[in-house]
Chimera marker file (.cmm) of the C-alpha trace (Angstrom):
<marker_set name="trace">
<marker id="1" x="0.000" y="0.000" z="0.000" r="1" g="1" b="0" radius="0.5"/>
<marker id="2" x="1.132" y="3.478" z="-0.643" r="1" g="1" b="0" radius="0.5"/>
<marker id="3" x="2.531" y="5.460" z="2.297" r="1" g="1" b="0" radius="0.5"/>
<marker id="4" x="1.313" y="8.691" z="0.303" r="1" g="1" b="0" radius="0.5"/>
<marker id="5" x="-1.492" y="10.869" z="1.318" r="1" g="1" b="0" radius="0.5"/>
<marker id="6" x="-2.507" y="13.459" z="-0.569" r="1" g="1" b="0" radius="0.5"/>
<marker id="7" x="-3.551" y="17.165" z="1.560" r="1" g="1" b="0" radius="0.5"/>
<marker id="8" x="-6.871" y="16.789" z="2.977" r="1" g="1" b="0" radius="0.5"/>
<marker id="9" x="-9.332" y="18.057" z="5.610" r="1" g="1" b="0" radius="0.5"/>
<marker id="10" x="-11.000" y="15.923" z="8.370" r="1" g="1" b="0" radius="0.5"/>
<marker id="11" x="-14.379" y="16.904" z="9.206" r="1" g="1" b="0" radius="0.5"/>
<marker id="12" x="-15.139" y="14.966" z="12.577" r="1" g="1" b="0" radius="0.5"/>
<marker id="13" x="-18.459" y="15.467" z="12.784" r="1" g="1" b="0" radius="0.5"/>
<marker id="14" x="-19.056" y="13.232" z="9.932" r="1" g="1" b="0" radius="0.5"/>
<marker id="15" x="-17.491" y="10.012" z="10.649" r="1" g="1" b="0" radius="0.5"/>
<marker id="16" x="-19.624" y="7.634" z="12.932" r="1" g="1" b="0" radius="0.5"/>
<marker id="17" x="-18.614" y="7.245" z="16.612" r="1" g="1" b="0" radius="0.5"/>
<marker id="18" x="-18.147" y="3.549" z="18.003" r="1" g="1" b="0" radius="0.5"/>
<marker id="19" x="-19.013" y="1.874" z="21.152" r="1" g="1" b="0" radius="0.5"/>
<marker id="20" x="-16.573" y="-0.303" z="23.184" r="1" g="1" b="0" radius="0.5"/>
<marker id="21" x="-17.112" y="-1.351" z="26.353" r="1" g="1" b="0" radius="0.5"/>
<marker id="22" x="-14.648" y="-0.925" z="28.916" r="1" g="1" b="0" radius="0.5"/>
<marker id="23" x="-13.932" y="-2.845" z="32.071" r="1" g="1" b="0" radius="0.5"/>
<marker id="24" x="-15.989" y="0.027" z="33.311" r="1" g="1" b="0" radius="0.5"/>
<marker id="25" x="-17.424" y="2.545" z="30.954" r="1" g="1" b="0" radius="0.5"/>
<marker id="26" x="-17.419" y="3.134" z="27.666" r="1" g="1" b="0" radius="0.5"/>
<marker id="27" x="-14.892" y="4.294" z="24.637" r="1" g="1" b="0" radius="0.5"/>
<marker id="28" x="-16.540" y="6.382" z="21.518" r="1" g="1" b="0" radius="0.5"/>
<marker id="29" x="-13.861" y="6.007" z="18.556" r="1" g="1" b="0" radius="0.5"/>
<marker id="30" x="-14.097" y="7.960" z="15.445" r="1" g="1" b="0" radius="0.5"/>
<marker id="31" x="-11.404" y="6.270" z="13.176" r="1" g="1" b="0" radius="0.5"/>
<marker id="32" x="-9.834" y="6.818" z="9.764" r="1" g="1" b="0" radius="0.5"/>
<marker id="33" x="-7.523" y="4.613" z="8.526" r="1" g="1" b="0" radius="0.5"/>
<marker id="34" x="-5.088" y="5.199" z="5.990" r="1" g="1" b="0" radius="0.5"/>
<marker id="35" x="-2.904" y="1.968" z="4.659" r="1" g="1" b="0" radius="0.5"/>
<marker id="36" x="-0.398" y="1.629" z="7.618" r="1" g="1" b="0" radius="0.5"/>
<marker id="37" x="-2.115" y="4.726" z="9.620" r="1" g="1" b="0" radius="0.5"/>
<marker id="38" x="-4.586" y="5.249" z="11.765" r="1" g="1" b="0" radius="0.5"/>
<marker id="39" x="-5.974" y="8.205" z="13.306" r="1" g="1" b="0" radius="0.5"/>
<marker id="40" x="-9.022" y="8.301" z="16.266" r="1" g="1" b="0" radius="0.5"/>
<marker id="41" x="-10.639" y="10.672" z="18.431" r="1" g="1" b="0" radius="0.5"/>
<marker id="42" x="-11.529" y="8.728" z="21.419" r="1" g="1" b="0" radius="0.5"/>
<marker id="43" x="-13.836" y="9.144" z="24.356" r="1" g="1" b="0" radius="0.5"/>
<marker id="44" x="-13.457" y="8.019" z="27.384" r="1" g="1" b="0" radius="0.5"/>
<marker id="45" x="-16.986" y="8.142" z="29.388" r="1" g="1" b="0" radius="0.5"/>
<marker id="46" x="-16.303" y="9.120" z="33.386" r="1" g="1" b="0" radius="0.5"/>
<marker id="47" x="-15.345" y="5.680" z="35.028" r="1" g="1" b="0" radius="0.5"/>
<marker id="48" x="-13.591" y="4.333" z="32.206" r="1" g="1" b="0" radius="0.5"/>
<marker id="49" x="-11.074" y="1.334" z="32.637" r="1" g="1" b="0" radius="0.5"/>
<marker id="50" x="-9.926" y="-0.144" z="29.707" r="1" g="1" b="0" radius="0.5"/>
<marker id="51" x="-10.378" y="-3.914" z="29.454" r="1" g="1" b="0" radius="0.5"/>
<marker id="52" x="-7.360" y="-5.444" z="28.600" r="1" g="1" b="0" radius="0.5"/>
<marker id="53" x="-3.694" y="-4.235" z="28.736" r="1" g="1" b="0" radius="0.5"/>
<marker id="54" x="-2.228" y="-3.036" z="25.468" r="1" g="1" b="0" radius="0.5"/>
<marker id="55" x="1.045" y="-3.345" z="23.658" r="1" g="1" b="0" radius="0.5"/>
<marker id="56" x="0.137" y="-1.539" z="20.786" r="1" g="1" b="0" radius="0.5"/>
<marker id="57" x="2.076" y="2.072" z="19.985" r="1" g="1" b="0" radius="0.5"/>
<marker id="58" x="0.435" y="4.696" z="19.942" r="1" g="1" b="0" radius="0.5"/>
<marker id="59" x="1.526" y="8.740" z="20.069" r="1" g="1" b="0" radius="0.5"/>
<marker id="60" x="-1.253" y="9.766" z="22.794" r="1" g="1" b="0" radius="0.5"/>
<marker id="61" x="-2.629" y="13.907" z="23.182" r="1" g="1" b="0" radius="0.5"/>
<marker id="62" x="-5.532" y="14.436" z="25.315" r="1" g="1" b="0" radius="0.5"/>
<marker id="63" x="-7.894" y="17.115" z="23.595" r="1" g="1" b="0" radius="0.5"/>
<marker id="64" x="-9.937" y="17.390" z="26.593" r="1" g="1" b="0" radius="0.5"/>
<marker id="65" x="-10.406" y="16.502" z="30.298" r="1" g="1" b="0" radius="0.5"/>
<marker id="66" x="-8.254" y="14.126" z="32.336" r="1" g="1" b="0" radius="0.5"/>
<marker id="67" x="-6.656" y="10.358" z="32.223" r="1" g="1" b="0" radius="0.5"/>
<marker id="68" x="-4.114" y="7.936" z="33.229" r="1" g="1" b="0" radius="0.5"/>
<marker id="69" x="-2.225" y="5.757" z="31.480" r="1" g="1" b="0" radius="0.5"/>
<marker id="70" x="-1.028" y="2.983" z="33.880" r="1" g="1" b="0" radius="0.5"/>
<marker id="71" x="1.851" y="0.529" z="33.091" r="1" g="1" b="0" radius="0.5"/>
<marker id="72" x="1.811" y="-3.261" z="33.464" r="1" g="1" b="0" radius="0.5"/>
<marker id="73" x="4.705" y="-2.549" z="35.692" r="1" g="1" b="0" radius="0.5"/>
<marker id="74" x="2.756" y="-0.515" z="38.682" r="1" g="1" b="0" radius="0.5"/>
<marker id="75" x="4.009" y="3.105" z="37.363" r="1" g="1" b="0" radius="0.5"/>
<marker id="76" x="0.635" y="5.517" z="36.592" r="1" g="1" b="0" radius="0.5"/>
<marker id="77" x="1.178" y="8.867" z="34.718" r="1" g="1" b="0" radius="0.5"/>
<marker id="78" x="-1.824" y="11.431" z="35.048" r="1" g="1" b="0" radius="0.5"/>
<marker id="79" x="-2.010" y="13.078" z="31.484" r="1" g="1" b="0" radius="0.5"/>
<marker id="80" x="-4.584" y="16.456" z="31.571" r="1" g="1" b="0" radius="0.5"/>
<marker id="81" x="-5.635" y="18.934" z="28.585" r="1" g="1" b="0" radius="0.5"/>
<marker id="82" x="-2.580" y="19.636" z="26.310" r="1" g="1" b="0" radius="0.5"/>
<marker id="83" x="0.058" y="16.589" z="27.255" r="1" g="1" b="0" radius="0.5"/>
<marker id="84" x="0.771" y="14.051" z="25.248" r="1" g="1" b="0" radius="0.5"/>
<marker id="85" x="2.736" y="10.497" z="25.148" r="1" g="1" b="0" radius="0.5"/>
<marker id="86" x="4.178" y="8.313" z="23.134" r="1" g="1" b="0" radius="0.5"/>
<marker id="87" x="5.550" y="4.723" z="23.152" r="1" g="1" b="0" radius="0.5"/>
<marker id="88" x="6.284" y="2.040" z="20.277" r="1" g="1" b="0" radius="0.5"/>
<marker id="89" x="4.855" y="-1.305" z="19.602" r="1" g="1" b="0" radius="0.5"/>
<marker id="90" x="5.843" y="-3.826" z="21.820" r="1" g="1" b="0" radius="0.5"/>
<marker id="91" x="7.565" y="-1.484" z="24.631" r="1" g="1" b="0" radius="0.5"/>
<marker id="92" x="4.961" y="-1.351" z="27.150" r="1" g="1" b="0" radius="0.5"/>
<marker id="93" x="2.185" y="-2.975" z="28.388" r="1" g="1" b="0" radius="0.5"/>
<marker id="94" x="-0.332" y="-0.148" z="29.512" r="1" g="1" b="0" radius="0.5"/>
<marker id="95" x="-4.699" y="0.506" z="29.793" r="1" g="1" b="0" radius="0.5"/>
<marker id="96" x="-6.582" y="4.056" z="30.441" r="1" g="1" b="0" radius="0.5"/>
<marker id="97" x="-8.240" y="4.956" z="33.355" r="1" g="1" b="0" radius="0.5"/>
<marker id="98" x="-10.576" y="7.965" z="33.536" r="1" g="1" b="0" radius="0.5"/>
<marker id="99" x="-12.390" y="9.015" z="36.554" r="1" g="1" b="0" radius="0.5"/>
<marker id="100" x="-14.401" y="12.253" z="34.918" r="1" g="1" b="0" radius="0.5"/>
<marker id="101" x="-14.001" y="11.412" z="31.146" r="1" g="1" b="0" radius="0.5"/>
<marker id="102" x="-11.573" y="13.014" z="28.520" r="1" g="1" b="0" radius="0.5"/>
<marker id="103" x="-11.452" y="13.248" z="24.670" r="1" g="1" b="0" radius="0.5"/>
<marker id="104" x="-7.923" y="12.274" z="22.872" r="1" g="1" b="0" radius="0.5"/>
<marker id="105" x="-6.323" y="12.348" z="19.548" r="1" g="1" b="0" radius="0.5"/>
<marker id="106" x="-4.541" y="8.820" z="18.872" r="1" g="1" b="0" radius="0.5"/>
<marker id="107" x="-2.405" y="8.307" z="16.087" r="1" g="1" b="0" radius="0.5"/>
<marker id="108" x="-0.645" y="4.091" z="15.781" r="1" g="1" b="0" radius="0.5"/>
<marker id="109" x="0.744" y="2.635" z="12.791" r="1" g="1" b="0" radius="0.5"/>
<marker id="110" x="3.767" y="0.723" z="11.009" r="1" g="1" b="0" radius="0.5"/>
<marker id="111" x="6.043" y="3.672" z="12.069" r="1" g="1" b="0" radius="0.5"/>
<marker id="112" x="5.746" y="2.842" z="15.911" r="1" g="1" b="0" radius="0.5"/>
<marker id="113" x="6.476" y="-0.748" z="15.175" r="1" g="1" b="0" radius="0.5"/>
<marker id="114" x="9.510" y="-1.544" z="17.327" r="1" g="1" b="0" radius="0.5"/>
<marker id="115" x="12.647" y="-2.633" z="15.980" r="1" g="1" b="0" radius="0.5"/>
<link id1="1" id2="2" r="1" g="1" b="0" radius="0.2"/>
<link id1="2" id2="3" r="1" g="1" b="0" radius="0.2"/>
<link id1="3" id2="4" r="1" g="1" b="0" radius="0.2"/>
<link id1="4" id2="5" r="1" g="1" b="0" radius="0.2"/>
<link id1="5" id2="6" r="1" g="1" b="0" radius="0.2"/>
<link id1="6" id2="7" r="1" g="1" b="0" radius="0.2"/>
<link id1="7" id2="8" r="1" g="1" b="0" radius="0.2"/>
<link id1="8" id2="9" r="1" g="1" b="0" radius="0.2"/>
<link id1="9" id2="10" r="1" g="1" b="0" radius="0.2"/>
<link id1="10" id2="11" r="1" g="1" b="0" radius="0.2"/>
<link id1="11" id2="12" r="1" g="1" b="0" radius="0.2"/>
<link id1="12" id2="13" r="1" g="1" b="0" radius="0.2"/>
<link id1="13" id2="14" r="1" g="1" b="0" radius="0.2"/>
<link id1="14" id2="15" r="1" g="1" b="0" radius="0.2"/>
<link id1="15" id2="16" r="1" g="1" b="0" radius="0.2"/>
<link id1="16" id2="17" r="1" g="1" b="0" radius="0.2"/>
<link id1="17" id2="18" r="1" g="1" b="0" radius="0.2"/>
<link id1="18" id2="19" r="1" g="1" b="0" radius="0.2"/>
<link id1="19" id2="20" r="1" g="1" b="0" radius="0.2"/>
<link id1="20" id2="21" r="1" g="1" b="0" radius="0.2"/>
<link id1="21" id2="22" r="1" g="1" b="0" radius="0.2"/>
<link id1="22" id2="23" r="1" g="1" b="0" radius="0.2"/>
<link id1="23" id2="24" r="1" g="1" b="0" radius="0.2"/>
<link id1="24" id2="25" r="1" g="1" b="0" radius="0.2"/>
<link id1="25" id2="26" r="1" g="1" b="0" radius="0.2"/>
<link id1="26" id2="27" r="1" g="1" b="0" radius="0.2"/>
<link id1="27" id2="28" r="1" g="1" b="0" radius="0.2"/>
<link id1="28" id2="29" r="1" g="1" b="0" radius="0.2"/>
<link id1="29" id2="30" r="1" g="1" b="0" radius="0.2"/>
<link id1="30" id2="31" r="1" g="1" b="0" radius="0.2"/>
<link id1="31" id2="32" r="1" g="1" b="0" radius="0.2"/>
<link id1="32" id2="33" r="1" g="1" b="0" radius="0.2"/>
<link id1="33" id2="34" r="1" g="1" b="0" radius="0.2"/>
<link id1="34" id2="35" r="1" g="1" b="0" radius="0.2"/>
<link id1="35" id2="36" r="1" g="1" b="0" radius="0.2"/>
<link id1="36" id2="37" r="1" g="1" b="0" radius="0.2"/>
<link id1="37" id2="38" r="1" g="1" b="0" radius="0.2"/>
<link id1="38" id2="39" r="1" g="1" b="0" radius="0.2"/>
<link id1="39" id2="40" r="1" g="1" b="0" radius="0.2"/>
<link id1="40" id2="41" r="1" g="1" b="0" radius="0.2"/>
<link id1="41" id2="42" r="1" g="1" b="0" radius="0.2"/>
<link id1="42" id2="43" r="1" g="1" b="0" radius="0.2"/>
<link id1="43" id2="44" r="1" g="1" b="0" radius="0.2"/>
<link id1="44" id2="45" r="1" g="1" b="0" radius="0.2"/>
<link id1="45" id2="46" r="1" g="1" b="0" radius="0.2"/>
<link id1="46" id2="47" r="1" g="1" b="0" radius="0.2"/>
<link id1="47" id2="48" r="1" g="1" b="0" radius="0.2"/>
<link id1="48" id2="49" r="1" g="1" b="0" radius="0.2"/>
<link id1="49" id2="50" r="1" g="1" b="0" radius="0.2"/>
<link id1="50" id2="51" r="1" g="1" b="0" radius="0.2"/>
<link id1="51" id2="52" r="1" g="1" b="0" radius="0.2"/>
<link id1="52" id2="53" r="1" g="1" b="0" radius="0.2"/>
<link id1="53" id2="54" r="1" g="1" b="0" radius="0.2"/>
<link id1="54" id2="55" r="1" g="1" b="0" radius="0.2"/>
<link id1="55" id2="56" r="1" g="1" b="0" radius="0.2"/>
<link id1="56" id2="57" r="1" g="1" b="0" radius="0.2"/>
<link id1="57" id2="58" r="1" g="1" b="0" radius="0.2"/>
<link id1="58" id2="59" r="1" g="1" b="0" radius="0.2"/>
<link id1="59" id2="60" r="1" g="1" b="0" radius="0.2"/>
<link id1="60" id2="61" r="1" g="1" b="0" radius="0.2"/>
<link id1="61" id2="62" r="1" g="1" b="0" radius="0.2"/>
<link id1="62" id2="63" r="1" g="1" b="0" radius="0.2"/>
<link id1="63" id2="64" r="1" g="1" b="0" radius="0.2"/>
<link id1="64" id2="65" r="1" g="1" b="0" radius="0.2"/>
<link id1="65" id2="66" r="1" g="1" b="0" radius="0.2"/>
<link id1="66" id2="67" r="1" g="1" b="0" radius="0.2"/>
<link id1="67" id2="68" r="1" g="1" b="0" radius="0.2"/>
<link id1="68" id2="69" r="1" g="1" b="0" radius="0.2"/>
<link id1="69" id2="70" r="1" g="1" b="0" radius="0.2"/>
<link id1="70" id2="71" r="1" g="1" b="0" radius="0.2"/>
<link id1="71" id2="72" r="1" g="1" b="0" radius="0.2"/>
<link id1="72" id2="73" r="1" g="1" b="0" radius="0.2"/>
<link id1="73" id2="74" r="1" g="1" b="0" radius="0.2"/>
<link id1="74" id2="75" r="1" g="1" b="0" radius="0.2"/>
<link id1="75" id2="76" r="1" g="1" b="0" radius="0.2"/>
<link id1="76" id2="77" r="1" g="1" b="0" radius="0.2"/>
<link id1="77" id2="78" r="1" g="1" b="0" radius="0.2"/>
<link id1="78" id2="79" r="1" g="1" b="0" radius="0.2"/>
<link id1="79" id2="80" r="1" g="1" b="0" radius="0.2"/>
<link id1="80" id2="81" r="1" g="1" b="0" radius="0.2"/>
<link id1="81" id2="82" r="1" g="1" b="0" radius="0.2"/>
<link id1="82" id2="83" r="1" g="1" b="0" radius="0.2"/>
<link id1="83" id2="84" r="1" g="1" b="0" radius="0.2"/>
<link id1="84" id2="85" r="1" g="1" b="0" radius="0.2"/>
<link id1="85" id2="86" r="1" g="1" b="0" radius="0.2"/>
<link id1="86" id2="87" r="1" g="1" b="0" radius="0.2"/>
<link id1="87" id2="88" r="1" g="1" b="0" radius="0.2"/>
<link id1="88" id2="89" r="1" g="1" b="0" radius="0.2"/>
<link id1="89" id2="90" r="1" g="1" b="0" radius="0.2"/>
<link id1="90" id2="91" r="1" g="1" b="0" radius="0.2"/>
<link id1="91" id2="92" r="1" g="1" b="0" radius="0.2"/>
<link id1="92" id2="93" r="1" g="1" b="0" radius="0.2"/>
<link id1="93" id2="94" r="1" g="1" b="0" radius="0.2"/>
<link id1="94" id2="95" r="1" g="1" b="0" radius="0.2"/>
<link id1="95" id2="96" r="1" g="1" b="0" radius="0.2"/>
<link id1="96" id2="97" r="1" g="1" b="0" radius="0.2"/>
<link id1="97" id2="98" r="1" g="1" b="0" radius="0.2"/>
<link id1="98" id2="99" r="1" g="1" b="0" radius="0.2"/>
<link id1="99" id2="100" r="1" g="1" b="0" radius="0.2"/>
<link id1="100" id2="101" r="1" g="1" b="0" radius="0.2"/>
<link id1="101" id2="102" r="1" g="1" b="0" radius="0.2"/>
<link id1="102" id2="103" r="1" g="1" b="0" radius="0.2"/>
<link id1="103" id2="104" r="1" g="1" b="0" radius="0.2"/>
<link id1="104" id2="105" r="1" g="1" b="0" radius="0.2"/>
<link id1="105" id2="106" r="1" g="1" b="0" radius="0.2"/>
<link id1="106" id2="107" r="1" g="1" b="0" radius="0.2"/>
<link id1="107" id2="108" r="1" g="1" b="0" radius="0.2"/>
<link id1="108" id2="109" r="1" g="1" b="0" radius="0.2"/>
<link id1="109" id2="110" r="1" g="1" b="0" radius="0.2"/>
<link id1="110" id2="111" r="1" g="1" b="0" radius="0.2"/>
<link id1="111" id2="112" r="1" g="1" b="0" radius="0.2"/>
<link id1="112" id2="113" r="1" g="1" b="0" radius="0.2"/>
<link id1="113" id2="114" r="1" g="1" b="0" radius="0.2"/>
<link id1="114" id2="115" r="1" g="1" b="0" radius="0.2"/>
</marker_set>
């Protein structure tokens, strides 16, 4: 697939959210996918816990509200309105918490891939 993408506008409000179910709560994902990139606005519903623990990369920058990211290995990093993080396939094992709810930007694909 070609790595190319031509200049274009998103226009949020017209791609469909999706439901997942967390351990607690909800996730809304609006998702557009472009061959080895992917880019979401996610919502995290107050009480969220993710439900499993990810390995995935992923460059992380919260839009709106509050979260934490914990890591498989007990550390827990509180990320509010304008911070960001980012990690590569395969080098952590972490899961999203929010207590209040928070809106993101998350952009993962084949360039976070660990080598």
């Amino acid at each position: 697939m070609s790595s190319n993408i031509p200049f274009q506008t998103i226009d949020w409000t017209t791609i469909s959210k999706v439901e997942y179910t967390g351990e607690t709560g909800r996730a809304y994902w609006q998702t557009i996918q472009f061959g080895g990139l992917r880019i979401r606005l996610v919502e995290y519903t107050p009480g969220y816990l993710a439900d499993h623990w990810c390995q995935k990369g992923h460059i992380v920058h919260c839009l709106e509200g509050e979260f934490i990211s914990e890591l498989h290995t007990g550390e827990a990093f509180t990320l509010t309105k304008g911070q960001s993080y980012v990690v590569s396939d395969d080098l952590s094992s972490h899961r999203s918490v929010s207590a209040n709810g928070v809106k993101l930007l998350i952009i993962d694909g084949d360039f976070l891939k660990s080598t």
